[in-house]
N, C-alpha and C positions, 0 to 999 in steps of 0.2 A: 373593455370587455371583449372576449373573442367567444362568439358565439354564445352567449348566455353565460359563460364563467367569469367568476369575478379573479383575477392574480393580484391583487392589492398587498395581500399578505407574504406574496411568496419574495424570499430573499432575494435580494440586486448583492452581486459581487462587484468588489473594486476595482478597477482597470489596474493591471499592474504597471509602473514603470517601466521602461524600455528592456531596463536593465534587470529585474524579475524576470519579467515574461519572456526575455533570453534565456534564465540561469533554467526558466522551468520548461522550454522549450529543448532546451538541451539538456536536460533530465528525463523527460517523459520520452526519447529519440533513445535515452540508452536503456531503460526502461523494457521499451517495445522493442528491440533489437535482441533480447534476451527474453522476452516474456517465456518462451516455449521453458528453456531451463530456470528459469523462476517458476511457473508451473509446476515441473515434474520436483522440486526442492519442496515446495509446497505440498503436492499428492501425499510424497512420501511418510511427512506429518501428522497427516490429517486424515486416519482413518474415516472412512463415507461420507466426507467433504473432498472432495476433488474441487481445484479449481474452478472448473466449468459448472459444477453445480452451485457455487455460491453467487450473491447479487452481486452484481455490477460493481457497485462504490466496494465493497467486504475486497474484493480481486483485486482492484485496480489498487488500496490502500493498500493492502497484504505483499504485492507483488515491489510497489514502492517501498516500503521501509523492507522487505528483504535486501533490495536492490542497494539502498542505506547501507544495511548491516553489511551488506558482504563485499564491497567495490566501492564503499565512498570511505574513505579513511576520514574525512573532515568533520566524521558527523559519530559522536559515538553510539552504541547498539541500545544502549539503555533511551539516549535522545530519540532515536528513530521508533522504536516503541510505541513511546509517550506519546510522539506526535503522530504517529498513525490510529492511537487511541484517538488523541483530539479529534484526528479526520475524521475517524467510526461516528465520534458523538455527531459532529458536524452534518454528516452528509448520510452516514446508514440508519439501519433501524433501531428497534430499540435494544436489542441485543447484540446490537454491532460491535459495540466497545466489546464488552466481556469476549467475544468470539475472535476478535481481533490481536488481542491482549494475549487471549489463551493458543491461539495461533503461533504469534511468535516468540511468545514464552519457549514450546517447545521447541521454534526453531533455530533458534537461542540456543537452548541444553544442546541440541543437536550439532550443534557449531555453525550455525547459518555467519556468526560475527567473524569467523578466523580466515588469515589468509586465503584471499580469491585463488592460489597458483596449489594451496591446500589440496588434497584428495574430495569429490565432491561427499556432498551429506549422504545420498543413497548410493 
């Protein structure tokens, strides 16, 4: 108990292997090395959703599977999706998935998937 609240209920994450917590350590470094143009790839989408106005987990997922889609060739655009869907459920709210999904749906149609060296989306 800390302070009167009870955390019984709230989820314990698994420690990763050495070798995760590298592969996600040097993902989330390329990640934030570009947030700013992941952002403004983002803006552009998402009429009166601007990055900065969305929550935290909705950003940090949206900004990763772009980041997938457009500069990870190992991972294909439809995988990256799904699994930033999975993350939505996981960790946003209750409308996370659907907003997540519909995100990069459009950034998809837009060409967020095709060649990084490509002309950008906006």
């Amino acid at each position: 108990l800390y302070m009167g609240e009870d955390f019984s209920d709230e989820k314990v994450l698994p420690v990763p292997d050495p070798a995760e917590s590298s592969y996600i350590s040097v993902k989330a470094g390329k990640v934030k090395a570009i947030e700013d143009e992941l952002d403004r790839l983002i803006n552009a989408e998402t009429v009166g959703w601007s990055a900065d106005r969305m929550g935290t987990a909705e950003r940090i997922i949206i900004r990763l599977a772009l980041y997938e889609m457009r500069y990870d060739d190992d991972i294909p655009v439809k995988v990256a999706i799904n699994e930033a869907v999975e993350l939505a459920k996981e960790y946003g709210g209750d409308n996370s998935p659907s907003f997540v999904n519909g995100v990069l749906g459009r950034l998809s149609k837009a060409g967020a998937g095709s060649d990084p060296e490509a002309a950008p989306l906006a």
